[in-house]
C-alpha positions in Angstrom: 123.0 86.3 95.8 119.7 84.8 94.7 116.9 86.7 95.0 113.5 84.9 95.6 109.8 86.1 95.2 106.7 84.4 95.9 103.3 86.0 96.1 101.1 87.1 93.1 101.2 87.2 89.1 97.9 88.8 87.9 96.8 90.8 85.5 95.4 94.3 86.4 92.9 96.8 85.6 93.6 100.4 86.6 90.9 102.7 86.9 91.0 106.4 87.4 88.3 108.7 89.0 88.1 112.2 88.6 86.2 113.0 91.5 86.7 111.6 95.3 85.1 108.3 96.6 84.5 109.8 99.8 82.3 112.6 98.7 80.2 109.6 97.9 79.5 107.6 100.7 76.9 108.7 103.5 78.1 108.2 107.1 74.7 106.9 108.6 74.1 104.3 105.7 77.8 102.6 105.3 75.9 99.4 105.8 74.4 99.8 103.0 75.8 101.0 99.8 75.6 100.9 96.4 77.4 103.0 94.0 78.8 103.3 90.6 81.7 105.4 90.0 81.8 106.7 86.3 85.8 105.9 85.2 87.8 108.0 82.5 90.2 106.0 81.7 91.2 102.1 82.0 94.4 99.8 81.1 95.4 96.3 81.2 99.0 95.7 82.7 100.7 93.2 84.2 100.6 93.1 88.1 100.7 91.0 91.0 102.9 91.5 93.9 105.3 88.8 93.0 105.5 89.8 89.6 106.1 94.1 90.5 108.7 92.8 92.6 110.4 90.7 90.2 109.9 93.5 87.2 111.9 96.4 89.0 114.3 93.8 89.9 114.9 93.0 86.6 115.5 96.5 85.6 117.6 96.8 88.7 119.8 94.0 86.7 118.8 90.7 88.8 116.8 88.0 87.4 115.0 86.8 90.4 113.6 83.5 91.1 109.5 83.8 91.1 107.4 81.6 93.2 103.7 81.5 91.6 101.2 79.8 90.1 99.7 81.0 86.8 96.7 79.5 85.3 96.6 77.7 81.7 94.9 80.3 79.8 96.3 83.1 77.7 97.2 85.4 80.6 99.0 82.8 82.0 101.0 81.9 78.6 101.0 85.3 78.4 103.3 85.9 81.8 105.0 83.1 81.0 106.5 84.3 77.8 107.4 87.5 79.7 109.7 86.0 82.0 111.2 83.6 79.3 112.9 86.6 77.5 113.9 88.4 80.8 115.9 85.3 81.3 114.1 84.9 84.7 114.8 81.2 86.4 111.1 78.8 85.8 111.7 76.8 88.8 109.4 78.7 91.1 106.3 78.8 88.0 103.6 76.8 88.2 100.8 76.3 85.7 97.7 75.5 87.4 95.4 73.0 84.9 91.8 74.0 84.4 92.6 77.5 86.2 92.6 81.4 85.6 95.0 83.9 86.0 94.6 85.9 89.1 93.1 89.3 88.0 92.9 92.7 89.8 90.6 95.3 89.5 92.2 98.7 91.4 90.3 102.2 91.3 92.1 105.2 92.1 90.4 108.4 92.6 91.9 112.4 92.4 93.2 112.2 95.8 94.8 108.9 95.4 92.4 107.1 97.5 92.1 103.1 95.6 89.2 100.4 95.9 91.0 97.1 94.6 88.9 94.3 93.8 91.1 91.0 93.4 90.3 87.3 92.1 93.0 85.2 92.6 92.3 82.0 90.7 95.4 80.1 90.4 96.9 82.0 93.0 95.1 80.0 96.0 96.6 76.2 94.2 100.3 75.9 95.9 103.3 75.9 93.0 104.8 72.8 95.1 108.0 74.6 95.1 110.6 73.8 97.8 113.7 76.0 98.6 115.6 72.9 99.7 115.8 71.8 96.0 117.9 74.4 94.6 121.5 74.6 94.4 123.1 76.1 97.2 124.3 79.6 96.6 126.6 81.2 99.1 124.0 83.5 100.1 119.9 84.0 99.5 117.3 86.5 99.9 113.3 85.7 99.7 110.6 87.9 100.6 106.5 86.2 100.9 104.5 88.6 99.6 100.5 88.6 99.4 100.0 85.2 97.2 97.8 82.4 97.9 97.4 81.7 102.0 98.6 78.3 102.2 101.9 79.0 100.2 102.8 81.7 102.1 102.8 79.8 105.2 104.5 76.6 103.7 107.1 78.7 102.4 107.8 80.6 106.1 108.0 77.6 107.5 110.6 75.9 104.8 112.6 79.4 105.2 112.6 78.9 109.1 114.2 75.5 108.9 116.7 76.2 106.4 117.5 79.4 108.3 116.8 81.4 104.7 117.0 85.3 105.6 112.9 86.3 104.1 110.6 89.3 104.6 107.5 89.0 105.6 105.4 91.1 103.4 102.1 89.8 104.7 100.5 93.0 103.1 96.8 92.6 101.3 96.1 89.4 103.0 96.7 90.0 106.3 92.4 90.0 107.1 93.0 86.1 105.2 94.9 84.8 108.2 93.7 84.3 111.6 95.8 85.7 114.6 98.3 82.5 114.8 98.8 82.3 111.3 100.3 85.4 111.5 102.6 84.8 114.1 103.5 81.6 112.3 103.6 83.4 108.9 105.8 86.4 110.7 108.7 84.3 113.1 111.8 84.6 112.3 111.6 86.9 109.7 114.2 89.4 109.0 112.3 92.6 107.9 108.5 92.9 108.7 107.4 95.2 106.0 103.7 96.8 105.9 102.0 100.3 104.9 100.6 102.1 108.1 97.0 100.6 107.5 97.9 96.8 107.2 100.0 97.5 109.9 97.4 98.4 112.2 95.3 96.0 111.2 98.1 93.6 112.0 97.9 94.6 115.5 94.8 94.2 115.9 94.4 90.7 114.4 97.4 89.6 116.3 96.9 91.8 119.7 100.7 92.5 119.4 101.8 95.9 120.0 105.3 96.8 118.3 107.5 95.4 121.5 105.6 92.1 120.9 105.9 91.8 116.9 109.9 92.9 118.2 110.4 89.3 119.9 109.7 87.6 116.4 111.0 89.8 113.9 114.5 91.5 113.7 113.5 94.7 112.1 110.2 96.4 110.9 109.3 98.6 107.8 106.3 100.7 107.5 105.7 102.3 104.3 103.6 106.0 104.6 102.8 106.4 100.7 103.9 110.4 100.2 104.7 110.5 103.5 108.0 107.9 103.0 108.6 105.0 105.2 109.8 104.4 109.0 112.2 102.0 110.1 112.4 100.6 113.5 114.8 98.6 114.9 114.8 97.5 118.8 116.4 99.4 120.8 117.3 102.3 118.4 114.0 103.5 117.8 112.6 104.9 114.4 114.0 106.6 111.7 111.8 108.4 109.4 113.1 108.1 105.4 111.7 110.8 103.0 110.2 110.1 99.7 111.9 110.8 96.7 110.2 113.2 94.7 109.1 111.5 90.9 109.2 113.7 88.1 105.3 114.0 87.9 103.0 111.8 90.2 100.6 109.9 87.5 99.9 106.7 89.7 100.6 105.6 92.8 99.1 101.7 92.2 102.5 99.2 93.0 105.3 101.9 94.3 105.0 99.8 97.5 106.7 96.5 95.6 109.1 99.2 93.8 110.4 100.0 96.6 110.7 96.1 98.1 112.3 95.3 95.1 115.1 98.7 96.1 115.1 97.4 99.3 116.2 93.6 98.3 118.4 94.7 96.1 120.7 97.4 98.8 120.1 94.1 101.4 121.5 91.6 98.6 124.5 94.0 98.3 125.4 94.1 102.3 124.0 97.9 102.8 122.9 99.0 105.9 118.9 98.9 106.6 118.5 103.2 106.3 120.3 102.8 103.0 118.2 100.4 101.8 115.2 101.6 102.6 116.4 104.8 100.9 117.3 103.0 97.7 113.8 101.5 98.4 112.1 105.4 98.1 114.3 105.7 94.9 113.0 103.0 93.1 109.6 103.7 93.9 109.7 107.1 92.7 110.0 105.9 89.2 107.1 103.7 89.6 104.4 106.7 90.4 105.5 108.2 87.3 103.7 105.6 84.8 99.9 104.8 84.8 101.1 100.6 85.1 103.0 98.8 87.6 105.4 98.0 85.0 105.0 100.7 82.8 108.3 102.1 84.0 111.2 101.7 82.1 114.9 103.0 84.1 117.9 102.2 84.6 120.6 100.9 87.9 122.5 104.2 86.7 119.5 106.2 86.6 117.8 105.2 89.7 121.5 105.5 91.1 121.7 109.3 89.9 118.7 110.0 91.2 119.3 108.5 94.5 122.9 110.4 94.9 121.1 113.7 94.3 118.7 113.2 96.8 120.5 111.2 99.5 123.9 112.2 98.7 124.7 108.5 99.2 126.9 106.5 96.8 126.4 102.8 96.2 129.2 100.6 94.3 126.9 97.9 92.4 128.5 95.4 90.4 
């Protein structure tokens, strides 16, 4: 199966505060801060949502098709060189002329509260690409994750018409769209996948409670951090899935697109939603272990190990 993702390639920051951003801020004068939090420790790693996705599918053993624009300075040839030795397809790349990079800036402090702070240069220019071009493979699987507006909802509506399975992972840029551009962005999706937050926020942009988002999506997904994940299906209800428990917990920044990328993969392999959300948990627990979002460095025979032992569910990957 071909595996698509579109959404971000960026560059991050990571940030960690010893102390608590809440003990900060004053209730009565939220309108008006200004604060400085003293950081003890930084790294550069590579990031975006498109990107994470495509990273832990690549150690999964895929070599997913991105759909992204990069912009034409080092970053950018930086990324670019990355995917050229994973073997990753180009088709879905875009190098936007006389652009940066998108870069993120993400805070985390000792409770695992984030601030992120995003610029997404040539993120916002379209790549162009068009799913009808490609060769026609028995069977596909995209997911739209936070990327550039426009390209999110150009690549929904291609998906639509060529009746292209996708999730809609709407995520950090649901406040970007108005209330009908998330409709449009979310129709016909397969999976609806959000953490609790964005979810909520969802509704509120929309006004659709859960019954309403039900008439456009076939299944939903929200992610609880620590707490695992939930997965609701009409007319059976929710099913709570645990979190795996990581070796040691160093950072939580990009477990979410871990456990997308587990979750595209069980899908792509004909699994049954709870198991893939469970493989989903798996992968992600890997991912909190390392300070980057592709810092972490497994194995399908690892993660599948470590999934038996918790589950006690078997997967035959090929």
């Amino acid at each position: 199966m071909t595996l698509i993702c579109s959404g971000s390639l960026a560059f991050d920051r990571l940030m960690a505060y010893p102390g608590v951003f809440a003990e900060s801020l004053i209730a009565d004068k939220i309108d008006q801060v200004s604060l400085s939090f003293l950081v003890d420790r930084v790294k550069r790693v590579y990031g975006g949502t498109a990107g994470n996705i495509a990273y832990n599918l690549g150690l999964l053993g895929e070599k997913p098709l991105v759909v992204a624009s990069l912009g034409d300075d080092p970053d950018g040839a930086d990324y670019m060189r990355r995917f050229q030795s994973w073997g990753f397809p180009s088709a879905g790349l875009k190098i936007q002329p006389g652009q940066l990079t998108a870069s993120c800036t993400v805070a985390t402090d000792r409770d695992n509260n984030q601030l992120t702070f995003f610029h997404p240069g040539a993120m916002l220019t379209p790549t162009g690409f068009d799913p009808d071009s490609l060769d026609q493979p028995a069977r596909r699987l995209a997911i739209i994750s936070a990327g550039g507006p426009a390209e999110m909802l150009s690549l929904a509506a291609a998906y639509n018409r060529l009746d292209l399975p996708f999730i809609a992972d709407v995520g950090q840029q649901t406040h970007a769209f108005g209330p009908d551009e998330l409709l449009t962005l979310v129709e016909g999706a397969l999976i609806y996948i959000s953490n609790a937050y964005e979810f909520e926020l969802f509704k509120k942009i929309t006004g659709l409670d859960l019954d309403g988002l039900f008439q456009r999506v076939q299944t939903v997904v929200i992610t609880h951090g620590a707490g695992g994940s939930e997965l609701l299906v009409p007319g059976r209800g929710s099913q709570h899935v645990p979190p795996v428990p990581p070796s040691r917990v160093f950072n939580p920044t990009g477990a979410g697109d871990a456990y997308r990328a587990g979750l595209m993969l069980a899908l792509s392999r004909g699994e049954a939603l709870v198991s893939a959300c469970r493989l989903g948990s798996t992968v992600a627990s890997f991912c909190v272990e390392v300070e980057g979002t592709q810092d972490q460095n497994f194995t399908l025979n690892e993660v599948l190990a470590r999934h038996l032992s918790v589950f006690r569910e078997t997967f035959i990957f090929k």
